[in-house]
PQR file with spaces between the fields and no chain letter, atoms N, CA, C, O and H, PARSE charges and radii, in Angstrom:
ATOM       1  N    UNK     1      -4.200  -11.884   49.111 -0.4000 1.5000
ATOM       2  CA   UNK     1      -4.013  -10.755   48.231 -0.0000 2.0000
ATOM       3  C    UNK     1      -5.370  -10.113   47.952  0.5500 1.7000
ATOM       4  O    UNK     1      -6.393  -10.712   47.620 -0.5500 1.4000
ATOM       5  N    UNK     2      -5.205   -8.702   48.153 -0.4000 1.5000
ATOM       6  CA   UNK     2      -6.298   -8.201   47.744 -0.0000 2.0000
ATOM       7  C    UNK     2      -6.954   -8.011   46.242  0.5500 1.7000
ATOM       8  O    UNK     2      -6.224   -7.811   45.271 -0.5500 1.4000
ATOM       9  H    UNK     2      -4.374   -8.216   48.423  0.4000 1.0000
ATOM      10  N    UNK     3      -8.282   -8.083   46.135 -0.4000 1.5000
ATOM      11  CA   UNK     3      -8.674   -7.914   44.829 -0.0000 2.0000
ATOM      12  C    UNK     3      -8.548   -6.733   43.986  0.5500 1.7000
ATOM      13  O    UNK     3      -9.274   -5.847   44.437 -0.5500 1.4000
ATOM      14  H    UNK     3      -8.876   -8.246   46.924  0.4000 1.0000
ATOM      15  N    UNK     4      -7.836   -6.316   42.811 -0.4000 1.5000
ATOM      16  CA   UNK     4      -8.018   -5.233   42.440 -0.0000 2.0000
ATOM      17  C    UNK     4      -9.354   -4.828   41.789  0.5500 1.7000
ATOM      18  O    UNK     4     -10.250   -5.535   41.329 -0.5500 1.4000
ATOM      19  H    UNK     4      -7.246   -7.035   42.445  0.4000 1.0000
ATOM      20  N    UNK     5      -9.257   -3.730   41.864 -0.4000 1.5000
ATOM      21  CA   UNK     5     -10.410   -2.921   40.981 -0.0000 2.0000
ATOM      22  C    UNK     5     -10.121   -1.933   39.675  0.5500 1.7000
ATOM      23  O    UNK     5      -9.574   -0.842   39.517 -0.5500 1.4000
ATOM      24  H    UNK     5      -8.529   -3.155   42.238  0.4000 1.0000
ATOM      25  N    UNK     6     -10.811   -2.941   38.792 -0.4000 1.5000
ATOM      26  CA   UNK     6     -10.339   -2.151   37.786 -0.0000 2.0000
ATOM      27  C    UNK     6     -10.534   -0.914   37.110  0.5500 1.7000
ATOM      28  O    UNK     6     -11.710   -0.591   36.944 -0.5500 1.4000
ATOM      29  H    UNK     6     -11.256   -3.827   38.920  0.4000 1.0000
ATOM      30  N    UNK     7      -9.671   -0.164   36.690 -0.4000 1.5000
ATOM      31  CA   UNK     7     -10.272    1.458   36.365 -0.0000 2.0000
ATOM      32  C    UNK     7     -11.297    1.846   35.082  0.5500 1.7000
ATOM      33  O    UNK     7     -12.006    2.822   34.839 -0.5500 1.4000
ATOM      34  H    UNK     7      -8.716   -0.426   36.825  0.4000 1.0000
ATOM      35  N    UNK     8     -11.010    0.578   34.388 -0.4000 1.5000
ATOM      36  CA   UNK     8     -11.860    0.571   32.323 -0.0000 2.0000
ATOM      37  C    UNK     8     -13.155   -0.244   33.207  0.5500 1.7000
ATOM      38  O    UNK     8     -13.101   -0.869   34.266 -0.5500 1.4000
ATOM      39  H    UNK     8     -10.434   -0.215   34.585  0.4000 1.0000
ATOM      40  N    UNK     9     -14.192    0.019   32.390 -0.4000 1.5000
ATOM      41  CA   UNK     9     -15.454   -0.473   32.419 -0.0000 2.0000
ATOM      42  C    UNK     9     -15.249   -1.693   31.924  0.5500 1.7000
ATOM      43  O    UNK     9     -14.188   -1.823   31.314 -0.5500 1.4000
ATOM      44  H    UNK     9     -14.236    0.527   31.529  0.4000 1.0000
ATOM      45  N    UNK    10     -16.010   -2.719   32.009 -0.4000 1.5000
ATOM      46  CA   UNK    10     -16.218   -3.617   31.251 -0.0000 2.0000
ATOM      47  C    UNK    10     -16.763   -3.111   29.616  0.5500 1.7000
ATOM      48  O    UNK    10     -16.381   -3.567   28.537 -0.5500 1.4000
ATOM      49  H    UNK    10     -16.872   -2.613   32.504  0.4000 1.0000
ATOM      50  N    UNK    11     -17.591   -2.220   29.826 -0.4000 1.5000
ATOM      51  CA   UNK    11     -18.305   -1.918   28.497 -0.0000 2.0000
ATOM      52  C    UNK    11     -17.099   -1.326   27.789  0.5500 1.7000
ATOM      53  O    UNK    11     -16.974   -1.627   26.602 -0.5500 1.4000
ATOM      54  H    UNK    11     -17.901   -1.850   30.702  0.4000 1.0000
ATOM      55  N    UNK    12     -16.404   -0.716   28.213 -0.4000 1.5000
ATOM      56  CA   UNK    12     -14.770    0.250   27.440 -0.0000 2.0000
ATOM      57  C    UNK    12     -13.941   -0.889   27.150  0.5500 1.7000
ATOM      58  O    UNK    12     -13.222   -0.803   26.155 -0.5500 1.4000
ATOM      59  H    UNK    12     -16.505   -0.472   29.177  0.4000 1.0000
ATOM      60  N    UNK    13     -13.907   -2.029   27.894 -0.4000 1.5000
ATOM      61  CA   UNK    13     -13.169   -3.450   27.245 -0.0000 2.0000
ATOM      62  C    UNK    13     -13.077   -4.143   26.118  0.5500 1.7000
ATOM      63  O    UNK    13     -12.204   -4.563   25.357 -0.5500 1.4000
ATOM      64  H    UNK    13     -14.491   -2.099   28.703  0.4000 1.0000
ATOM      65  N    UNK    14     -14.915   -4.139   26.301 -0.4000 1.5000
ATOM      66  CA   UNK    14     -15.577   -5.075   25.010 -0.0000 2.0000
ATOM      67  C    UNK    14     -15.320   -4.054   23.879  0.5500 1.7000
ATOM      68  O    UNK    14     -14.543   -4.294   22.956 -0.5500 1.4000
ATOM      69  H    UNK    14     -15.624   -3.798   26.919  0.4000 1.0000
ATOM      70  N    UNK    15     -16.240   -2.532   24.042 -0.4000 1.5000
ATOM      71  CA   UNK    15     -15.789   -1.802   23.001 -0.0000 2.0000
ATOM      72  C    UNK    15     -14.230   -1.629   22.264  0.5500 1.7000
ATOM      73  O    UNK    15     -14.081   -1.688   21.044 -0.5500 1.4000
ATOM      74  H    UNK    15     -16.872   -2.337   24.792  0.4000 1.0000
ATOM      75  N    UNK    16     -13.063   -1.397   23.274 -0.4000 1.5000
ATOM      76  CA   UNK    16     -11.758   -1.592   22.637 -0.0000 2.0000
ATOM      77  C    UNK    16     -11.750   -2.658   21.960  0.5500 1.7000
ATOM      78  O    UNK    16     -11.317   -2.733   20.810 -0.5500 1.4000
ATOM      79  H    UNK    16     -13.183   -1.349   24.266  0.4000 1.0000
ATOM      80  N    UNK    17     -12.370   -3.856   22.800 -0.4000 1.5000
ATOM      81  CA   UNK    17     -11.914   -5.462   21.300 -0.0000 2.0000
ATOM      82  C    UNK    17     -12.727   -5.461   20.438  0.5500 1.7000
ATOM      83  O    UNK    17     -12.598   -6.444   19.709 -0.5500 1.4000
ATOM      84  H    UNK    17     -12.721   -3.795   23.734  0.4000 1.0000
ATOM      85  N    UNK    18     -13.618   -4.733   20.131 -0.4000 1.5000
ATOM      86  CA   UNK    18     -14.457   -5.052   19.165 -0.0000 2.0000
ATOM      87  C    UNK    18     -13.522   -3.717   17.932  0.5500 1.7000
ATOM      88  O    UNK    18     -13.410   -4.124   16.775 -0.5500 1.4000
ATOM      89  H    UNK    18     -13.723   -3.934   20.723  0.4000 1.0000
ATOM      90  N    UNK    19     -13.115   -2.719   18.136 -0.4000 1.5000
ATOM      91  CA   UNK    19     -12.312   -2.240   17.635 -0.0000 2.0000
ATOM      92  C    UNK    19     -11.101   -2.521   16.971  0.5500 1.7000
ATOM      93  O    UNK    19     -10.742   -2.064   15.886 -0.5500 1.4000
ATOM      94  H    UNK    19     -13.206   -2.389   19.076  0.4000 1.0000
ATOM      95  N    UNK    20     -10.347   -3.507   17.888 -0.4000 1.5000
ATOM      96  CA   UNK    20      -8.933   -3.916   17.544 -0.0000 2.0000
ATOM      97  C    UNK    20      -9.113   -5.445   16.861  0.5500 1.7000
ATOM      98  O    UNK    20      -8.156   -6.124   16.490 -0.5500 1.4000
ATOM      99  H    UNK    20     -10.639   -3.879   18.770  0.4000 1.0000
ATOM     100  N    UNK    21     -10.575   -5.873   16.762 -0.4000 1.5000
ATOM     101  CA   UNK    21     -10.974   -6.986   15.697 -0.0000 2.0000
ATOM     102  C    UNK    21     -10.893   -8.486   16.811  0.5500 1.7000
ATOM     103  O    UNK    21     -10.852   -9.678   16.506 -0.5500 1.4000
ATOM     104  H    UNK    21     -11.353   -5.322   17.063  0.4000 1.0000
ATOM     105  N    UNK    22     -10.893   -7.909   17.972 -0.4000 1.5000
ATOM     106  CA   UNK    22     -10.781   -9.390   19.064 -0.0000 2.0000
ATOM     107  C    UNK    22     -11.690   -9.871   19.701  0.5500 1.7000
ATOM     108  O    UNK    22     -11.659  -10.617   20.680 -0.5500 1.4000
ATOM     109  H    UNK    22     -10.927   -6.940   18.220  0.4000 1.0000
ATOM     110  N    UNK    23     -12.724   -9.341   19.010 -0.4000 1.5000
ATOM     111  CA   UNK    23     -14.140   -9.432   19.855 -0.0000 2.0000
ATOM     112  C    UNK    23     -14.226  -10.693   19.642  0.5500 1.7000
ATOM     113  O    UNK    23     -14.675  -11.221   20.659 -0.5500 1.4000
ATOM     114  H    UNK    23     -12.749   -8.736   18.215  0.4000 1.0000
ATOM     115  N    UNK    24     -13.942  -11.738   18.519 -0.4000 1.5000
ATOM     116  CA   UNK    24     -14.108  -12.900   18.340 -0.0000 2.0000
ATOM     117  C    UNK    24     -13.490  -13.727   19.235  0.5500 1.7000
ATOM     118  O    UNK    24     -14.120  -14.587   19.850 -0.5500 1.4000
ATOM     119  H    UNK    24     -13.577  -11.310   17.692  0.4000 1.0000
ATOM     120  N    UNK    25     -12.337  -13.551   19.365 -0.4000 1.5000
ATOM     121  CA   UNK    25     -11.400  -14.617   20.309 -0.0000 2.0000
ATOM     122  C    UNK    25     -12.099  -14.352   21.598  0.5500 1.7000
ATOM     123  O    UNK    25     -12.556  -15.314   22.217 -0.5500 1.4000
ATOM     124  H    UNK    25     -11.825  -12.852   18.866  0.4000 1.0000
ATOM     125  N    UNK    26     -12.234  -13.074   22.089 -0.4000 1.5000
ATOM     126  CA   UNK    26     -12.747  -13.069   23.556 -0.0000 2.0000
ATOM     127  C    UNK    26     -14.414  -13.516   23.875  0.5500 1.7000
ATOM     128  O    UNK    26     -14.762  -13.766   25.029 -0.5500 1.4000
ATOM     129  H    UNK    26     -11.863  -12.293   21.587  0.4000 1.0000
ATOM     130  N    UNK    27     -15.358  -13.580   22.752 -0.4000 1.5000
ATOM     131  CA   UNK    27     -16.528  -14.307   22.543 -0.0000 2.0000
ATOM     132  C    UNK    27     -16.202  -16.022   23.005  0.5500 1.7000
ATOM     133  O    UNK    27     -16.699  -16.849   23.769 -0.5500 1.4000
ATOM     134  H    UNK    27     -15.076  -13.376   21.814  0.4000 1.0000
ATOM     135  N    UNK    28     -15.278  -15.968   22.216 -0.4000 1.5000
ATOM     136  CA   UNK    28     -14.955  -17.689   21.954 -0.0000 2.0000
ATOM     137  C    UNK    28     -14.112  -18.352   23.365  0.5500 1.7000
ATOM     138  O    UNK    28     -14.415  -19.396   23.943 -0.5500 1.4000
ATOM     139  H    UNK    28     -14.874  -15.297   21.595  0.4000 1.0000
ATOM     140  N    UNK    29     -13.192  -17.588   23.650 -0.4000 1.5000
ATOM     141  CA   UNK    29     -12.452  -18.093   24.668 -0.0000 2.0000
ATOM     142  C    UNK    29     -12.210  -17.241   25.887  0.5500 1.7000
ATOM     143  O    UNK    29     -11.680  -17.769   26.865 -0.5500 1.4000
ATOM     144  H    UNK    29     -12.946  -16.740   23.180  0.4000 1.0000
ATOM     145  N    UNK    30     -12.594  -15.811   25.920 -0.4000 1.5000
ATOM     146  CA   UNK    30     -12.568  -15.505   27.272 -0.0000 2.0000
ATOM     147  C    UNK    30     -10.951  -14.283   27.169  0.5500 1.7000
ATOM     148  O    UNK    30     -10.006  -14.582   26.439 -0.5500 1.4000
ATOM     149  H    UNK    30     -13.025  -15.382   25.126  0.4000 1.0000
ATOM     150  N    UNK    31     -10.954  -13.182   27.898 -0.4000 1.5000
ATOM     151  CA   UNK    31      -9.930  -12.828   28.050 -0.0000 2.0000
ATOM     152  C    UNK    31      -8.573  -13.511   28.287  0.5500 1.7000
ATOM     153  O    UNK    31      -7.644  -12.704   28.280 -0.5500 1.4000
ATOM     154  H    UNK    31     -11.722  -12.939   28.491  0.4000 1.0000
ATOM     155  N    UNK    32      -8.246  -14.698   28.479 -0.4000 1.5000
ATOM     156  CA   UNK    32      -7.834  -15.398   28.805 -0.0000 2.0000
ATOM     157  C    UNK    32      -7.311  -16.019   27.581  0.5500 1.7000
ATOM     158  O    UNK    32      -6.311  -16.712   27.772 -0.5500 1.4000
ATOM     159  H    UNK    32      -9.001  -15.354   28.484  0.4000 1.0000
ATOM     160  N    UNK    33      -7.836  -15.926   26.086 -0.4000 1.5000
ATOM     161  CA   UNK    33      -7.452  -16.531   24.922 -0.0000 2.0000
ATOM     162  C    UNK    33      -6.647  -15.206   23.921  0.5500 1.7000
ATOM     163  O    UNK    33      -5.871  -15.437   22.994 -0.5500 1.4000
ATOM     164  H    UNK    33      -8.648  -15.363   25.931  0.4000 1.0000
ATOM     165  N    UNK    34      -7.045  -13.899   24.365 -0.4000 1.5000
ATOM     166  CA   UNK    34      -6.565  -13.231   23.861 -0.0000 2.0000
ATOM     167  C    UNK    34      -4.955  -12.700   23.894  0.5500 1.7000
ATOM     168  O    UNK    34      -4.459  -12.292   24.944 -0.5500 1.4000
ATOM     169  H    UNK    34      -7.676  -13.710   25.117  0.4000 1.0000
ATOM     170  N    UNK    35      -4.108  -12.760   22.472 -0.4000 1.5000
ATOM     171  CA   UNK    35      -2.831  -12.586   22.678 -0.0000 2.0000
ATOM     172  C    UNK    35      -2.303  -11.221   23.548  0.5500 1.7000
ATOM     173  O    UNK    35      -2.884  -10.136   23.583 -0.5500 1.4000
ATOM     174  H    UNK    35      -4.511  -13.092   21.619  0.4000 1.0000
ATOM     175  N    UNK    36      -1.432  -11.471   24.024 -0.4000 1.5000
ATOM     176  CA   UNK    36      -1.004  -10.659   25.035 -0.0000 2.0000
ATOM     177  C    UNK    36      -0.318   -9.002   23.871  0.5500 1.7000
ATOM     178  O    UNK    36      -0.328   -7.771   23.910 -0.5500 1.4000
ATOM     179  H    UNK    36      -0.960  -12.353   23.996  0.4000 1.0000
ATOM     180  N    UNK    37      -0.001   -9.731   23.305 -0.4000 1.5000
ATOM     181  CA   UNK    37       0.128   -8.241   22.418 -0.0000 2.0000
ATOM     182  C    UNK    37      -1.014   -7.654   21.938  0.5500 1.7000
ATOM     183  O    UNK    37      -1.010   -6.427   21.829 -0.5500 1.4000
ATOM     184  H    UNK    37       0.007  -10.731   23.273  0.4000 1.0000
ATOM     185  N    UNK    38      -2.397   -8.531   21.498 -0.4000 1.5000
ATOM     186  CA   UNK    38      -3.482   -7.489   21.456 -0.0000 2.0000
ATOM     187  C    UNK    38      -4.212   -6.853   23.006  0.5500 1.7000
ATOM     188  O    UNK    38      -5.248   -6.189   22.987 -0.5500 1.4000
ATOM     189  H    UNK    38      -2.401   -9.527   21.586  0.4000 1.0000
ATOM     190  N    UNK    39      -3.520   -7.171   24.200 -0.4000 1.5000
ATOM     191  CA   UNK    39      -4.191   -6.532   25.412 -0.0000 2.0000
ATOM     192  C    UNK    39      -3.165   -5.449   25.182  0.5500 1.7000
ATOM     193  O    UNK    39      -3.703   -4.344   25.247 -0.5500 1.4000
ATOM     194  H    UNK    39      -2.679   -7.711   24.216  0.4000 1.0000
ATOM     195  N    UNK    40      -2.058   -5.399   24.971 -0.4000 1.5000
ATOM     196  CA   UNK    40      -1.305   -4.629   25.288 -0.0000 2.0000
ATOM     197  C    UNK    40      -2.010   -3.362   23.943  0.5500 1.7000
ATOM     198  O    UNK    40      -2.597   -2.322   24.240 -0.5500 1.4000
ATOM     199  H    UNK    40      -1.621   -6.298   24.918  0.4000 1.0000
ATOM     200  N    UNK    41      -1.890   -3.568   23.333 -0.4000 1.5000
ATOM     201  CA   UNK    41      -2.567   -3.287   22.144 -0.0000 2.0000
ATOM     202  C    UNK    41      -3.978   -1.874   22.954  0.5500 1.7000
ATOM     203  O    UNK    41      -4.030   -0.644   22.943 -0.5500 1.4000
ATOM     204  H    UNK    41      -1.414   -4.414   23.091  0.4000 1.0000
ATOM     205  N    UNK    42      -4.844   -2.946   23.517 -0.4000 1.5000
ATOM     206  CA   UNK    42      -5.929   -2.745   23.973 -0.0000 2.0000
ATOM     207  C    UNK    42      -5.286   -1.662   25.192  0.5500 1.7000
ATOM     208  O    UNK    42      -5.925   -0.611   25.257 -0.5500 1.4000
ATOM     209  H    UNK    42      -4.802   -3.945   23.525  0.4000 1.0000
ATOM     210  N    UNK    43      -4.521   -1.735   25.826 -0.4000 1.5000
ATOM     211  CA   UNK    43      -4.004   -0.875   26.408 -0.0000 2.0000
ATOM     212  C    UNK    43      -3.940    0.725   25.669  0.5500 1.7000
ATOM     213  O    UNK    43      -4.516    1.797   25.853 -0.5500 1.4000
ATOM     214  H    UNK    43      -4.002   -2.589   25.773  0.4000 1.0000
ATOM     215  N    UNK    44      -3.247    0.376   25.054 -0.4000 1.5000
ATOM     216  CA   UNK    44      -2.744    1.419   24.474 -0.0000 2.0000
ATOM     217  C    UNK    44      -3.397    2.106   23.644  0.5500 1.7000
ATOM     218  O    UNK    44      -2.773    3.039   23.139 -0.5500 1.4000
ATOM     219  H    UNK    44      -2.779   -0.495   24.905  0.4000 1.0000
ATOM     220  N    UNK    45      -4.846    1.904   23.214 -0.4000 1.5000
ATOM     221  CA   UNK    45      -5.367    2.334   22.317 -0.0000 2.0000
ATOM     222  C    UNK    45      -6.378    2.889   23.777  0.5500 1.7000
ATOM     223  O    UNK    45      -6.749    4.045   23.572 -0.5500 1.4000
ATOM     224  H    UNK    45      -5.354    1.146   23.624  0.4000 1.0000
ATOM     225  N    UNK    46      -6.815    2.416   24.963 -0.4000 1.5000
ATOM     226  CA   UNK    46      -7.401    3.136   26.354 -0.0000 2.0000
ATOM     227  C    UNK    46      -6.728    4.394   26.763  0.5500 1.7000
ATOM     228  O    UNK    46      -7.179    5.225   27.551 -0.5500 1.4000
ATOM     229  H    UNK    46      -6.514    1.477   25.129  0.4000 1.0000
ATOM     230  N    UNK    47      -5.770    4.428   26.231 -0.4000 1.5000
ATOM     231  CA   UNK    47      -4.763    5.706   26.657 -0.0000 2.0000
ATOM     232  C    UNK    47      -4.684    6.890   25.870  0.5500 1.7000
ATOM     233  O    UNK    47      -4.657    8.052   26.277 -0.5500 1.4000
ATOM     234  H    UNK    47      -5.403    3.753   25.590  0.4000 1.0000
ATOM     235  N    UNK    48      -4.651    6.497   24.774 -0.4000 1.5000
ATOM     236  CA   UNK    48      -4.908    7.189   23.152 -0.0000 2.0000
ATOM     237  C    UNK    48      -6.045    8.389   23.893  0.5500 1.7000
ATOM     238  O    UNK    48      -5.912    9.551   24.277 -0.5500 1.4000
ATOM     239  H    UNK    48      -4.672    5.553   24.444  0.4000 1.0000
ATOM     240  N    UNK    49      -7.527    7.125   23.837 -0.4000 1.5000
ATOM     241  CA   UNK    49      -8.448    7.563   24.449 -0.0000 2.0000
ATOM     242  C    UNK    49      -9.101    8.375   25.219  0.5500 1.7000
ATOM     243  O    UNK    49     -10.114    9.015   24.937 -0.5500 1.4000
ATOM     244  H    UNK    49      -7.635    6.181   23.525  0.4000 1.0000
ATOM     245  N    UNK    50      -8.295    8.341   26.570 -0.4000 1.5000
ATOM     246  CA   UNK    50      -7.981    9.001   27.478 -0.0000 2.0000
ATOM     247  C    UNK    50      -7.357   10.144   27.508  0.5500 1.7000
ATOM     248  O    UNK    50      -7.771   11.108   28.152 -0.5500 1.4000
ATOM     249  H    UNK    50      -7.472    7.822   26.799  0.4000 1.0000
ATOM     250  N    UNK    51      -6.211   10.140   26.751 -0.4000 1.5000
ATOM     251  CA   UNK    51      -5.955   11.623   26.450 -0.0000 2.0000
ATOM     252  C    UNK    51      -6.578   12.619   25.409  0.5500 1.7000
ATOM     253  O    UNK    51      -6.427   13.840   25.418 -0.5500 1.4000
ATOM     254  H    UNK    51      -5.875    9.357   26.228  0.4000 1.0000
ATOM     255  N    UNK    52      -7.256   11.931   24.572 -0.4000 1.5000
ATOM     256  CA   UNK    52      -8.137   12.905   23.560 -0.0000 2.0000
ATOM     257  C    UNK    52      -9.425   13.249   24.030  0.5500 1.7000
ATOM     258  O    UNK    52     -10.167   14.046   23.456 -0.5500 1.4000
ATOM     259  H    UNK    52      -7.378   10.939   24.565  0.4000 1.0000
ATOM     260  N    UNK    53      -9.833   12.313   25.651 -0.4000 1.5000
ATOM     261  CA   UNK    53     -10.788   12.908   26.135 -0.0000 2.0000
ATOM     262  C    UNK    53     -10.582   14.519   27.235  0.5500 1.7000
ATOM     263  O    UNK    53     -11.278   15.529   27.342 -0.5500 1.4000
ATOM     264  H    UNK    53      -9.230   11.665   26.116  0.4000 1.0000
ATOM     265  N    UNK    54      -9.392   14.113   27.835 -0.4000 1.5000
ATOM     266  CA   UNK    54      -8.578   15.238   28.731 -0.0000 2.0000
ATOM     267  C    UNK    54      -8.284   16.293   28.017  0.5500 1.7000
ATOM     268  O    UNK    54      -8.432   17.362   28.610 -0.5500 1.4000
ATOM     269  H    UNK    54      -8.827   13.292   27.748  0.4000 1.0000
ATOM     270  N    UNK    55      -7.745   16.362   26.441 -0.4000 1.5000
ATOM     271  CA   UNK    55      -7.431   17.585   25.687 -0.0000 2.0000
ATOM     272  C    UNK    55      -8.400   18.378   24.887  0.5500 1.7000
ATOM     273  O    UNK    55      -8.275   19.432   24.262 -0.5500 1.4000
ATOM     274  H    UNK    55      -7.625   15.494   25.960  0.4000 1.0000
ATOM     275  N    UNK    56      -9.959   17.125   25.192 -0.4000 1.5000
ATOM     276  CA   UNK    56     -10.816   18.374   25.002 -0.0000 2.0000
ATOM     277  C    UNK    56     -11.787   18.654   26.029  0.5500 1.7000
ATOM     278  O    UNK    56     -12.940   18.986   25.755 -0.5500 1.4000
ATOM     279  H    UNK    56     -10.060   16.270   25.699  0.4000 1.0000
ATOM     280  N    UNK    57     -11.381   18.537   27.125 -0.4000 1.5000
ATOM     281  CA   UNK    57     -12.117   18.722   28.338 -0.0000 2.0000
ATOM     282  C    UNK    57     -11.162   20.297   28.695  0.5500 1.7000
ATOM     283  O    UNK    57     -11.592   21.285   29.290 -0.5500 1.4000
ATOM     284  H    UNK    57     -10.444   18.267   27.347  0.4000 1.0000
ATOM     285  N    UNK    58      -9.767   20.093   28.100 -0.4000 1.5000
ATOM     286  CA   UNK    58      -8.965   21.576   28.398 -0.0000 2.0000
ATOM     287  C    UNK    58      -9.237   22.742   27.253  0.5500 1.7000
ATOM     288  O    UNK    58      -8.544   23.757   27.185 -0.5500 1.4000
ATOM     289  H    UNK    58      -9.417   19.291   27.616  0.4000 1.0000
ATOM     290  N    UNK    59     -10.270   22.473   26.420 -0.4000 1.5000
ATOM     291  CA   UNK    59     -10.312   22.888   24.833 -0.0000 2.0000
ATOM     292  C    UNK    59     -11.702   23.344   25.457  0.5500 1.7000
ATOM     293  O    UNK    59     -12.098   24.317   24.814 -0.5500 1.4000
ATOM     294  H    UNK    59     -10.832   21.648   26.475  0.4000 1.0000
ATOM     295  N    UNK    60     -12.600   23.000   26.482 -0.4000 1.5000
ATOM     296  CA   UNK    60     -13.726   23.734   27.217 -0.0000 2.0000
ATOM     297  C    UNK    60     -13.769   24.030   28.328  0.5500 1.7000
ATOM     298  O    UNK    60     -14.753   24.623   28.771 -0.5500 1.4000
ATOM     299  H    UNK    60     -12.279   22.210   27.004  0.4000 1.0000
């Protein structure tokens, strides 16, 4: 299987968990410790993101 590549930075990762208050668990244990509802979470707050960057990229 091929490796994916992911589209978020690492730095846009850490910044989302340090936002959504998970910076601790993922310090401590690794993406891998973090609940699946705060990735999803983390998802969804990348998207938020993403579109308030696109609606003012159409706003110039």
């Amino acid at each position: 299987m091929a490796k994916r590549r992911g589209i978020m930075s690492e730095e846009l990762k850490y910044e989302l968990a340090k936002e959504l208050g998970v910076d601790g668990i993922l310090a401590n244990e690794g993406w891998g410790g973090v609940p699946s509802r705060d990735c999803g979470n983390l998802v969804r707050l990348a998207i938020e993101k993403a579109e308030q960057a696109m609606a003012q990229n159409r706003k110039q």
